[in-house]
C-alpha positions in Angstrom: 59.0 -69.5 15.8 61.4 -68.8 12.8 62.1 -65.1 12.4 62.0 -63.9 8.8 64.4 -62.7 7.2 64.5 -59.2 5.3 64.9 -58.9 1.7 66.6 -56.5 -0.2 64.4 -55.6 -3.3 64.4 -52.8 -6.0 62.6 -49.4 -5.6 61.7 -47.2 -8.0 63.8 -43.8 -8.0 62.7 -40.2 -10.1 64.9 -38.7 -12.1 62.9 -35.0 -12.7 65.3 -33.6 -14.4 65.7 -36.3 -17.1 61.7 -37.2 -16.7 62.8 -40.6 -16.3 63.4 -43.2 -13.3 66.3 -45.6 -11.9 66.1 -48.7 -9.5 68.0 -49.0 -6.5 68.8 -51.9 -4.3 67.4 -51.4 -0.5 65.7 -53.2 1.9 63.7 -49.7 2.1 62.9 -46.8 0.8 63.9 -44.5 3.8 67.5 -46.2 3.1 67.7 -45.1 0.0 68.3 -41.1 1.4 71.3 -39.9 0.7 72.7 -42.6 -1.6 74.4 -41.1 -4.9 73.3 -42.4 -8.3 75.4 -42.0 -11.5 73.7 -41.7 -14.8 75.7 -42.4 -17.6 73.7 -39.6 -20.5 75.9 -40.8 -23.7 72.7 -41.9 -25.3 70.5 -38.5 -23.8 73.0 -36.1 -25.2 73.4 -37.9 -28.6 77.2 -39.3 -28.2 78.3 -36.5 -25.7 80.0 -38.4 -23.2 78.9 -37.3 -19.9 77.9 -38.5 -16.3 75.2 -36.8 -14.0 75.5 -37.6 -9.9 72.4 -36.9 -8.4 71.4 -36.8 -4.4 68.8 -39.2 -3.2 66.1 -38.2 -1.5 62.4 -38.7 -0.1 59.7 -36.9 -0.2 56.1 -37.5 0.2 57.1 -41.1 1.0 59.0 -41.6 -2.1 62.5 -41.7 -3.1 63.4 -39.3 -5.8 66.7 -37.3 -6.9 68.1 -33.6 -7.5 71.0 -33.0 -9.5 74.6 -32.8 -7.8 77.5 -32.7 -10.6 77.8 -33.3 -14.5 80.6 -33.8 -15.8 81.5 -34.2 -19.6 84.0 -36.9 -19.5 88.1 -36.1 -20.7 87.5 -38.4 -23.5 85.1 -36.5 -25.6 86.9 -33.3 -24.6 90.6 -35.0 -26.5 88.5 -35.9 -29.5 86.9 -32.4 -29.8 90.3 -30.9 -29.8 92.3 -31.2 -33.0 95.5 -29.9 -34.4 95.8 -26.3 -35.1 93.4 -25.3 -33.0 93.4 -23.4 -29.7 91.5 -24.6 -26.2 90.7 -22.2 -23.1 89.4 -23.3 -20.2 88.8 -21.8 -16.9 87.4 -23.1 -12.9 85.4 -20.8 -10.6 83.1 -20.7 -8.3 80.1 -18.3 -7.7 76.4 -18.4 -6.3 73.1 -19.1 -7.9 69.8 -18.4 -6.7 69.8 -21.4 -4.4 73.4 -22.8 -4.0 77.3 -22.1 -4.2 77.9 -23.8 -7.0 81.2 -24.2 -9.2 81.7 -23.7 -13.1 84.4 -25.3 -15.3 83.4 -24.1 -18.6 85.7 -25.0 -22.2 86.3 -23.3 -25.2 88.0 -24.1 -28.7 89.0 -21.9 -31.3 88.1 -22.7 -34.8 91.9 -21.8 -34.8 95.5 -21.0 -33.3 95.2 -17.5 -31.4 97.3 -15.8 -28.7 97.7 -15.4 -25.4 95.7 -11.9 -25.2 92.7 -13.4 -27.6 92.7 -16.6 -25.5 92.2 -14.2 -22.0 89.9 -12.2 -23.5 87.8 -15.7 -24.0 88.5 -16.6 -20.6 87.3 -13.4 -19.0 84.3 -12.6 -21.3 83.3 -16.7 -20.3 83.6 -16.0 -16.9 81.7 -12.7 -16.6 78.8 -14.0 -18.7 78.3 -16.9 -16.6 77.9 -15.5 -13.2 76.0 -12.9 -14.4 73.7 -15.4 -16.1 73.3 -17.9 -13.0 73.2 -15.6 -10.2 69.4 -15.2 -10.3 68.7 -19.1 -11.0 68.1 -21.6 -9.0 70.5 -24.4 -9.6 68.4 -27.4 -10.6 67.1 -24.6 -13.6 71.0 -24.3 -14.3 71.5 -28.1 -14.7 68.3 -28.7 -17.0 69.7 -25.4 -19.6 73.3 -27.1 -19.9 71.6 -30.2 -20.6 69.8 -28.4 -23.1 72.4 -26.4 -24.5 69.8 -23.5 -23.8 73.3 -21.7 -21.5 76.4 -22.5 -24.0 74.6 -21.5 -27.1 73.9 -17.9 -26.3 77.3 -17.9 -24.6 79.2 -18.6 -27.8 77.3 -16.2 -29.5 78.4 -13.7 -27.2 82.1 -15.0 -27.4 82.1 -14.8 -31.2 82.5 -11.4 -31.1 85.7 -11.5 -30.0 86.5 -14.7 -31.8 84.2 -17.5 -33.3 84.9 -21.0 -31.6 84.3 -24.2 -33.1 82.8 -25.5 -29.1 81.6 -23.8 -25.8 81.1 -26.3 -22.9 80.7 -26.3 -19.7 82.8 -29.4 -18.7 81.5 -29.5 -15.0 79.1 -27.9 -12.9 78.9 -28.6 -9.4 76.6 -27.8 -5.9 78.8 -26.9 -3.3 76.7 -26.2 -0.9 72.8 -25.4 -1.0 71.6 -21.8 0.4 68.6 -20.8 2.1 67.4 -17.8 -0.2 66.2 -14.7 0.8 62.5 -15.0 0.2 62.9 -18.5 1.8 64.6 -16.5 5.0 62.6 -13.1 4.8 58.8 -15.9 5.1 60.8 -17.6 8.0 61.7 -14.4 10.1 58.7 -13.1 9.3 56.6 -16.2 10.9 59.0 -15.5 13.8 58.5 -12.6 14.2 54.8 -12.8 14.2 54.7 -15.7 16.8 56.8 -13.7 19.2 54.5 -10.2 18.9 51.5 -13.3 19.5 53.4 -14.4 22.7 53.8 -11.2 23.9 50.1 -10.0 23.5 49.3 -13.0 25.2 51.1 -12.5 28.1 50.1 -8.8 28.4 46.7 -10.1 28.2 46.9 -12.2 31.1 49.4 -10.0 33.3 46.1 -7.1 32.6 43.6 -9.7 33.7 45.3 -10.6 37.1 46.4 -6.7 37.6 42.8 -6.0 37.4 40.9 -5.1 40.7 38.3 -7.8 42.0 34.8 -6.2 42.4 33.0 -5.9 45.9 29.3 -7.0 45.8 27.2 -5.4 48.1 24.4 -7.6 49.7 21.2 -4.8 49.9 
């Protein structure tokens, strides 16, 4: 007997973060984990040039996606930046709720400053940010840039020391996902409580074996 041969076919992928879905090309679904999908979201973010990686992943049986890295491409960036005009921009990394995570964000000037305005920028920026994230869970990050819901209240903040014509935040990245401390404090708990269980247990039985055996008296 002729043995058929497997077909590659498309599967349908979630986006949650976009509320929208992708195909990719598998033979299954359980293939699909850990693949890496590149959303171009020029039309999303009305001519903003950027590109969202997202991790691939199943759950419940079906393959859906978390956000990994956006990135505002270089070209938008050059066109945003015109002559007499100053840019700052800055790269760090910090935690969030949920994740190490890294933040590029960039600034222009409505015009030319100096070196101390320009560091005053950069450190205000950077301040700001990690105190905004640190009690967010990344994929909560991701959706407020794509919202501009982080960099307007940002700029706000930066106006005061001097008003800028754009506040970005040219890429934000997962390093590396952390368990967080509710998450850790429900597992060591559960541990915690199997190994007090265990232990009654055993007592339990060491008590009943301990235990003298009764005579019975025949009358």
């Amino acid at each position: 007997m002729a043995i058929a041969k497997k077909k590659k076919k498309f599967f349908d992928v979630e986006i949650p973060i976009l509320k929208k879905e992708t195909q990719l090309y598998s033979f299954t679904p359980e293939e699909l984990s850990g693949r890496i999908i590149k959303y171009d979201l020029t039309r999303i973010l009305r001519g903003k040039n950027a590109i969202l990686k997202l991790d691939v992943k199943i759950e419940q049986g079906k393959p859906t996606s978390s956000a990994r890295e956006l990135t505002i491409l270089p070209t938008f960036l050059k066109k945003m930046v015109r002559k007499g005009t100053s840019y700052i921009e800055d790269s760090f990394q910090t935690e969030c709720q949920n994740a190490k995570i890294t933040i590029k964000p960039f600034l222009i000037a409505r015009r030319k400053i100096s070196k101390k305005v320009r560091k005053a920028l950069r450190i205000k920026a950077h301040e700001e940010l990690i105190e905004y994230v640190k009690n967010k869970p990344a994929e909560e990050i991701f959706k407020e840039v794509l919202k501009n819901q982080l960099q307007k209240p940002l700029s706000l903040k930066l106006k005061k020391i001097y008003p800028l014509s754009l506040c970005e935040i040219r890429n934000l990245k997962i390093e590396k996902l952390i368990e967080t401390k509710t998450k850790k404090a429900k597992v060591e708990k559960k541990e915690i409580k199997e190994e007090t269980e265990k232990d009654s247990s055993e007592k339990k039985e060491s008590k009943k074996e301990d235990a003298p055996k009764e005579k019975r008296i025949n009358l």
